[in-house]
N, C-alpha and C positions, 0 to 999 in steps of 0.2 A: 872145551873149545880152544884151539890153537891162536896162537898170538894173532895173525894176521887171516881172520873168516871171514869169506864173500860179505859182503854189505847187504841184507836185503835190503831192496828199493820197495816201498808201497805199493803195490796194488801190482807189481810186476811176477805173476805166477804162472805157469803154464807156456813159458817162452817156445816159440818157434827158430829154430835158423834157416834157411836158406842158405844156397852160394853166392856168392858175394860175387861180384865182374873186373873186367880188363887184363888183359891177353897176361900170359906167362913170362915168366924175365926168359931172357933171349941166354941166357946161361943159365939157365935153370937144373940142367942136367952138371952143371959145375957151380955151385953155391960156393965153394970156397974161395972163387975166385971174385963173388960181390962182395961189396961193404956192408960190413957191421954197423952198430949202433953208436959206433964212432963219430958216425957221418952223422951232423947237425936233420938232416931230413929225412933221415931212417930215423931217428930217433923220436923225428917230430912226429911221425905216421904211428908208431911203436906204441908211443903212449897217448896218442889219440883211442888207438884202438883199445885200452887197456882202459881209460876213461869212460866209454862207452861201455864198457861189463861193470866199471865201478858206477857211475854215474847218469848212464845212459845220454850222454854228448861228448865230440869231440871235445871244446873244450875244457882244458883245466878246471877246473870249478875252486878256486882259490879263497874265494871268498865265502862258498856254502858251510855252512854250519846246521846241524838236522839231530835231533833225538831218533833213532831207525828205531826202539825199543828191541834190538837185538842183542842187547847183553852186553855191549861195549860202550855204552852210557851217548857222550855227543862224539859223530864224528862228524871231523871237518877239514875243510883244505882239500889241495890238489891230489890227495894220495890216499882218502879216507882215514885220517890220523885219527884213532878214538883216545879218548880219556879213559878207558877200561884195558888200554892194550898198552901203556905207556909211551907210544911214539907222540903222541898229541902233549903231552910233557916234556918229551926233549925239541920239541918247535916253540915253544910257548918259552922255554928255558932258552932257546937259541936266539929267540926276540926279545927278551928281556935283558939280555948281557947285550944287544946293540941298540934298544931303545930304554931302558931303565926300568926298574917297577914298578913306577910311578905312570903306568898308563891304562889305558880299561884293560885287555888284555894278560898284561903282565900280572896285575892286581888279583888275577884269578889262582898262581903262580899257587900259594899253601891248599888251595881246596884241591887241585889236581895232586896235589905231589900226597895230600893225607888218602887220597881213592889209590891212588898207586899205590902205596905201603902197605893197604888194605888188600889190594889184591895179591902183589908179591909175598902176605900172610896165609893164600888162600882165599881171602873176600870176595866180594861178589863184584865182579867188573860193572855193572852195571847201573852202579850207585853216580849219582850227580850231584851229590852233594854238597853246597857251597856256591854250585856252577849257574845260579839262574842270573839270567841275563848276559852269559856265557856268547851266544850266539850272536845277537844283536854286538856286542863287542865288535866280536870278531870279525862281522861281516862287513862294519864299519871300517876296521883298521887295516884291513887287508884292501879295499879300495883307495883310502887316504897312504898309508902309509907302506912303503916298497921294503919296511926293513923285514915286515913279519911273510912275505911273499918270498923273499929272498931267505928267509927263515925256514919255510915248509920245502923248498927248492934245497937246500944245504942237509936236512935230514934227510928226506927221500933218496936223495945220492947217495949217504950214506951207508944208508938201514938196506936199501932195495937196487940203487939200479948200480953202482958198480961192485958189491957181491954176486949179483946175479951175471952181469959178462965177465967178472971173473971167472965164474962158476963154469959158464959157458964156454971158455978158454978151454979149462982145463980138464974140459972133457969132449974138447974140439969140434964144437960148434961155431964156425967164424961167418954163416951166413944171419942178415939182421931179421931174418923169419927165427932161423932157430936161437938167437939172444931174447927175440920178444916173446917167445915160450917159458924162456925160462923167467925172465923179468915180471910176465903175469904171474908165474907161479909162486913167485918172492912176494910178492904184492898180496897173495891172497893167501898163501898157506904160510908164510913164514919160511926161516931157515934152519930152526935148529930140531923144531919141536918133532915130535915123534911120526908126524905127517907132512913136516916141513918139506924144505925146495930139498935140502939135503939127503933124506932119506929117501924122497920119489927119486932122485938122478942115481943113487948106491942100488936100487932097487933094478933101476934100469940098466946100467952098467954092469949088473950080475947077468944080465938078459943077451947084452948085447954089445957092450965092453967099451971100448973108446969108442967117438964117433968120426967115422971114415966115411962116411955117405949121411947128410944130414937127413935127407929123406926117412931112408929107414929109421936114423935113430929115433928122430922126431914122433916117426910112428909110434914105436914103440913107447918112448915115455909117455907121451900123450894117455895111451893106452892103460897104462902105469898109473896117470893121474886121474884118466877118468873112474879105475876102480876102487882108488882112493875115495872120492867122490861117493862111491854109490856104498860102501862098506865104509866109513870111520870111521878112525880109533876111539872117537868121544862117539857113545852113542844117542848123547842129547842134543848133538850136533846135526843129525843125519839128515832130516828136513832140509835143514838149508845149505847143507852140503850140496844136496840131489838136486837143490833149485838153481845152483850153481854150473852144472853140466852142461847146460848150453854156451856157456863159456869154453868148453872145450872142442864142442861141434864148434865153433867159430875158427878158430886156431886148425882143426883136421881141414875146415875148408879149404883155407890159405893157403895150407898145405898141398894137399891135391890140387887147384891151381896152379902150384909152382911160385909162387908169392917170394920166394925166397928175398928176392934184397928190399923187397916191401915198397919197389917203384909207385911213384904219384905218374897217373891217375889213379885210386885204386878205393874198393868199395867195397862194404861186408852187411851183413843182416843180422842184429843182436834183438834178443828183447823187444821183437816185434816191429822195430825198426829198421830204416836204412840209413847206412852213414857213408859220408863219401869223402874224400878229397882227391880236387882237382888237380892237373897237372900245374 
């Protein structure tokens, strides 16, 4: 299993997509000429949309804490951080140097960092060991307290979203439909690993080279990621790789739409659901 794997949600199997609604950007045929993920409200629609593949709602979920029993022991927070993948250790480690060790929270601080070790050994990610009462913590401190919120806000930045518009720079993506392709892909594949965001763009770029037309490239990777999806390189992975895919029929939607600067109004169908935001 790569660093950052879809989250299965319970009882979420057999997903349907549909087309999502509201008219096409009025430059749709010139994407480089809309805003990126720059823009405070491409950004906010971006990771609404990526929230609802993670989470199933628009928002953030800062405060969820869940066992998935998916082999990355608790994930929690706005970005799916597990304790089996080690980012849920550098937000726990980023709250603890602004709020002390001395809090529920931070106190958890040695039993994540001995499952880390354990897995950077080889281990089994999926150990929890240490961690009970873990969640109720968290769920606690993250309503009371803005340092551990500002904590999962300051990783996530880090690890995922501006790697991934760099990424998207430099392989000249500058509309905020083709940054949020790639942002999802950071978020769930990772970046380095053998199936990572890195490897699907080198994959792509062998196909179809810089991008000069976000459309086509778009296609293309998409295309890139979804065979990724149905064939991975872990094959104990492949199940919830394959349950993952309708994450990518979302994204072709958008696409074909013309979605490119990701304008409010605007609306998609994930996971048997609809989500919208209003203008």
């Amino acid at each position: 299993m790569n660093r950052r794997g879809f989250l299965v949600l319970a009882g979420l199997t057999g997903w349907a997509v549909t087309s999502g609604c509201g008219a096409p950007d009025a430059a749709a045929g010139h994407p480089e000429r809309l805003p990126g993920l720059a823009d405070p409200d491409r950004r906010r629609v971006a990771e609404a949309v990526i929230s609802t593949f993670e989470n199933s709602t628009i928002e953030l979920p800062y405060a969820a804490a869940h066992r998935l029993d998916d082999g990355r022991g608790i994930t929690a927070g706005r970005a799916g951080f597990t304790s089996g993948t080690h980012d849920l250790l550098l937000v726990v480690q980023r709250y603890a140097a602004a709020a002390g060790n001395n809090t529920p929270v931070s106190r958890y601080l040695p039993a994540l960092r001995a499952i880390d070790a354990k897995v950077q050994d080889g281990g089994d990610g999926s150990s929890t060991k240490g961690l009970n009462g873990f969640e109720d913590a968290w769920s606690t401190t993250s309503r009371t307290d803005p340092r551990l919120n500002a904590a999962q806000d300051a990783v996530y930045d880090e690890l995922y979203f501006r790697p991934a518009v760099d990424r998207a720079a430099r392989v000249g993506l500058t509309s905020a439909l083709g940054q949020l392709v790639i942002l999802d892909t950071a978020v769930q594949h990772g970046l380095g690993s053998p199936d990572g965001l890195d490897a699907l763009l080198a994959q792509t770029e062998r196909k179809r080279g810089r991008a000069t037309d976000d459309a086509a490239w778009l296609a293309t990777f998409l295309a890139v990621r979804r065979a990724d999806l149905e064939n991975p390189v872990d094959e104990e992975t492949t199940e919830v790789w394959r349950e993952s895919i309708p994450r990518v029929d979302t994204l072709e939607t958008l696409l074909q739409q013309q979605r490119f600067d990701l304008a409010t109004p605007i609306a998609w169908t994930f996971a048997g659901g609809r989500f919208d935001i209003p203008a």
